[in-house]
C-alpha positions as CSV (number, residue, x, y, z in Angstrom):
1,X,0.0,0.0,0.0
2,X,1.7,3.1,-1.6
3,X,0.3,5.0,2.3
4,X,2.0,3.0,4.3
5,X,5.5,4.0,2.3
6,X,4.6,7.7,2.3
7,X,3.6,8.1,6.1
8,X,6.6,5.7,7.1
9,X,9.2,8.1,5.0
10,X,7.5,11.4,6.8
11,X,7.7,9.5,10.3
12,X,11.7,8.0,9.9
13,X,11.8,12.2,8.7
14,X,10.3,13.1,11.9
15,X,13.2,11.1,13.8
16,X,16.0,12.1,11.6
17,X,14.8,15.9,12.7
18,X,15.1,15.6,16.3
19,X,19.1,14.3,15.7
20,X,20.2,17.7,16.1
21,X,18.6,18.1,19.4
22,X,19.9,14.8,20.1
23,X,23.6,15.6,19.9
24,X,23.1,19.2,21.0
25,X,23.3,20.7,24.0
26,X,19.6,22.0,24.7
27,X,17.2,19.8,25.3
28,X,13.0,20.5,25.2
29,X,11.3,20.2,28.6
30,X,10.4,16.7,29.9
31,X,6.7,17.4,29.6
32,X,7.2,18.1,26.0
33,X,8.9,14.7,25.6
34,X,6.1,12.8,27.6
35,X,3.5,14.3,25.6
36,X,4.7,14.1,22.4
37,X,5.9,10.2,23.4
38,X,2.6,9.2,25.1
39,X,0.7,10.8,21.3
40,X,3.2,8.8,19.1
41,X,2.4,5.9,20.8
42,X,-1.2,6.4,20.1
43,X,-0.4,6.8,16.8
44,X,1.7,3.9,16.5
45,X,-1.1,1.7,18.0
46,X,-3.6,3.1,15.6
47,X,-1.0,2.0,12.6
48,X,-0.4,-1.2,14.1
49,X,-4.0,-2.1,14.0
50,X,-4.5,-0.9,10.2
51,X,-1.7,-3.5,9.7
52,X,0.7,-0.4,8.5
53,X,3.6,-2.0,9.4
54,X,6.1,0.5,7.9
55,X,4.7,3.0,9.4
56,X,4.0,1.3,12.9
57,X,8.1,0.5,13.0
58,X,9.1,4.4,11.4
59,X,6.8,5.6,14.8
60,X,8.1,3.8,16.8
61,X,11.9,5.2,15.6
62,X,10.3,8.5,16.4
63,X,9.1,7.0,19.6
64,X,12.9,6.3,20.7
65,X,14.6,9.3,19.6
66,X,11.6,11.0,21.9
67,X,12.5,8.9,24.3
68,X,16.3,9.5,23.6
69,X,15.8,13.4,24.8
70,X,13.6,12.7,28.0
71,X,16.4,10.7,29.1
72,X,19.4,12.9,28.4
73,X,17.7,15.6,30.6
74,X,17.2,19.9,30.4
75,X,20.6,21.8,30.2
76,X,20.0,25.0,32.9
């Protein structure tokens, strides 16, 4: 399904974006990370359930690089 290609490229996109955060030395505050990790996750559930399995797996990248920057912490 041509769908599950085109929202698993924009998700994997997603992920690739947050790299610079990743490696820098600000982080976004831990409620930002919750939230936006607790949404993917709904997300990811809802793909899994359509059988999008590209898309379920490019989420859940997105999911861990989320997860990633809740973990390294907030620079003061």
């Amino acid at each position: 399904m041509w769908q599950d290609v085109v929202i698993m490229v924009a998700c994997f996109g997603f992920a690739v974006a947050l790299i610079p955060s990743i490696v820098g030395k600000y982080k976004p505050a831990k409620i930002s990370c919750v939230l936006t990790i607790i949404l993917l996750t709904a997300i990811a559930v809802s793909f899994a359930t359509l059988s999008l399995w590209l898309s379920f797996w490019a989420e859940v990248s997105a999911i861990v690089a989320w997860g990633i920057l809740l973990f390294q912490g907030r620079v003061k």
